[in-house]
C-alpha positions as CSV (number, residue, x, y, z in Angstrom):
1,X,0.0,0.0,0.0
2,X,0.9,3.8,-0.7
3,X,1.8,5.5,1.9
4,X,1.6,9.1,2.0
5,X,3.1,12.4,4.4
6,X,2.3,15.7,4.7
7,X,4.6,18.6,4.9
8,X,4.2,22.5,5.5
9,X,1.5,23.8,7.7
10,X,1.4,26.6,10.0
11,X,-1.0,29.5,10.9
12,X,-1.4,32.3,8.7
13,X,-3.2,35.6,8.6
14,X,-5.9,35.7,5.9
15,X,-4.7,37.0,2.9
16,X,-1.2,35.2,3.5
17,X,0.4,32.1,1.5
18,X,1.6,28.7,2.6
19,X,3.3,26.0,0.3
20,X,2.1,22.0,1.8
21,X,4.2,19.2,0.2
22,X,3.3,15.4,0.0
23,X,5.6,12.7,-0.2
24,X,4.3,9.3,-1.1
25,X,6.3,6.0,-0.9
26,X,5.3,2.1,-1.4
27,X,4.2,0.9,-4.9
28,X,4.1,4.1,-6.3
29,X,3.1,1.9,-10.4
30,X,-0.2,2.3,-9.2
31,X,-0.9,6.0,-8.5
32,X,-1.8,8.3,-11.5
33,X,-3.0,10.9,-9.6
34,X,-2.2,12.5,-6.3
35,X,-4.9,14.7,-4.5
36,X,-5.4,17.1,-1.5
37,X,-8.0,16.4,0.9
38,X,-9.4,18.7,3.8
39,X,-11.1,18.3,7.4
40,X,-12.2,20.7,9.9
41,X,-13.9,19.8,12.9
42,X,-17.3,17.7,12.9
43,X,-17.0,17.8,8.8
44,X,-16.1,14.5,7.1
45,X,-12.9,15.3,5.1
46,X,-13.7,16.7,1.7
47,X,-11.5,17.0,-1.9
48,X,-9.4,19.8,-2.5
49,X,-7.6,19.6,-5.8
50,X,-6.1,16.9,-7.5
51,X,-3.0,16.5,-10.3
52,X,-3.4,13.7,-13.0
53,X,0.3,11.9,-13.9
54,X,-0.1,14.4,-17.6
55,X,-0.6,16.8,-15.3
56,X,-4.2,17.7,-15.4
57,X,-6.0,19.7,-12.3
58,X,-9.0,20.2,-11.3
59,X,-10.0,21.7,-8.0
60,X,-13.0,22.4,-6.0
61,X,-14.9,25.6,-6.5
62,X,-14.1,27.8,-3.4
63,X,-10.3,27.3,-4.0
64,X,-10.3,27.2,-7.7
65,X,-8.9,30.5,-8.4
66,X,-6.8,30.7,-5.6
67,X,-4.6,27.3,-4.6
68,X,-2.2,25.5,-7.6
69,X,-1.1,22.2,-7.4
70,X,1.9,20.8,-8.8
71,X,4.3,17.5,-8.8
72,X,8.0,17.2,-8.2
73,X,10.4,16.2,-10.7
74,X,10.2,12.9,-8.9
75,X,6.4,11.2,-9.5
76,X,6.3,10.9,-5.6
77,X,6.0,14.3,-4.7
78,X,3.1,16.8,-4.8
79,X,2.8,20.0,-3.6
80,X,-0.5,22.2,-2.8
81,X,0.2,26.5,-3.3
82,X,-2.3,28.2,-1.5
83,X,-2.8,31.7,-1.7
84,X,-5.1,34.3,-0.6
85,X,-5.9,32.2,2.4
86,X,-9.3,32.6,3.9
87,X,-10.2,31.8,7.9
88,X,-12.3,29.2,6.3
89,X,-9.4,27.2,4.6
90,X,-8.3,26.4,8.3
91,X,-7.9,22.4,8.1
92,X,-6.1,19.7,8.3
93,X,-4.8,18.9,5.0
94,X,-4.2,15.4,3.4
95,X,-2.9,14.1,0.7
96,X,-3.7,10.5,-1.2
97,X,-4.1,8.9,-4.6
98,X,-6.6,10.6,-6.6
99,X,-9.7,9.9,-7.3
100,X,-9.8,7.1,-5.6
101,X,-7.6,7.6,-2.2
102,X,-6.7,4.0,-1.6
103,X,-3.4,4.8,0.1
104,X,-2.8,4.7,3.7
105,X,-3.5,8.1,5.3
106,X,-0.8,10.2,7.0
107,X,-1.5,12.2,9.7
108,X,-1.9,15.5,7.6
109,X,-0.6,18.7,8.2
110,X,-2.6,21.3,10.1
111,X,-3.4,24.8,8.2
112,X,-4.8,27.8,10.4
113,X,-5.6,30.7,9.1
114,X,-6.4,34.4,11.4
115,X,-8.6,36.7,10.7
């Protein structure tokens, strides 16, 4: 199984920037895509944004014009560019294989944004 860590959190004012990394490890042949997941308290964690092997994205609406996600020169490696952060992007962020997040979870990386 995949398994998959999370890198570069912190708290932020609103407004501000913050650069999360994953790194994934395991039998990496059967990931395609990597994505970004999301919880916050008492939700059930929800898709972020997502990066195809060709490099296709797609993201959900409320960050679409504001996050990028990119991979590393190594297929392992995914990162998550958030800008213009919101109170409301305050989470902790995952990432796993895309669409279908089979990979073993990491403990995600915890994103707070001040208002």
């Amino acid at each position: 199984q995949v398994q998959f860590v999370e890198y570069g959190g912190g708290l932020v004012q609103a407004g501000g920037s913050l650069r999360l990394s994953c790194v994934s490890s395991g039998s990496m042949f059967s990931i395609d895509g990597i994505g970004w997941y999301r919880r916050t308290p008492g939700r059930q964690r929800e898709f972020v944004a997502a990066i195809t092997g060709s490099n296709w994205t797609t993201f959900v609406e409320v960050v679409k014009d504001r996050f990028t996600i990119s991979r590393g020169n190594a297929k392992n490696t995914a990162y998550l560019q958030m800008n213009s952060l919101k109170p409301e992007d305050t989470a902790i962020y995952y990432c796993n294989s895309w669409p279908f997040p089979d990979g073993s979870w990491g403990q995600g990386t915890k994103v707070t944004v001040s208002s």
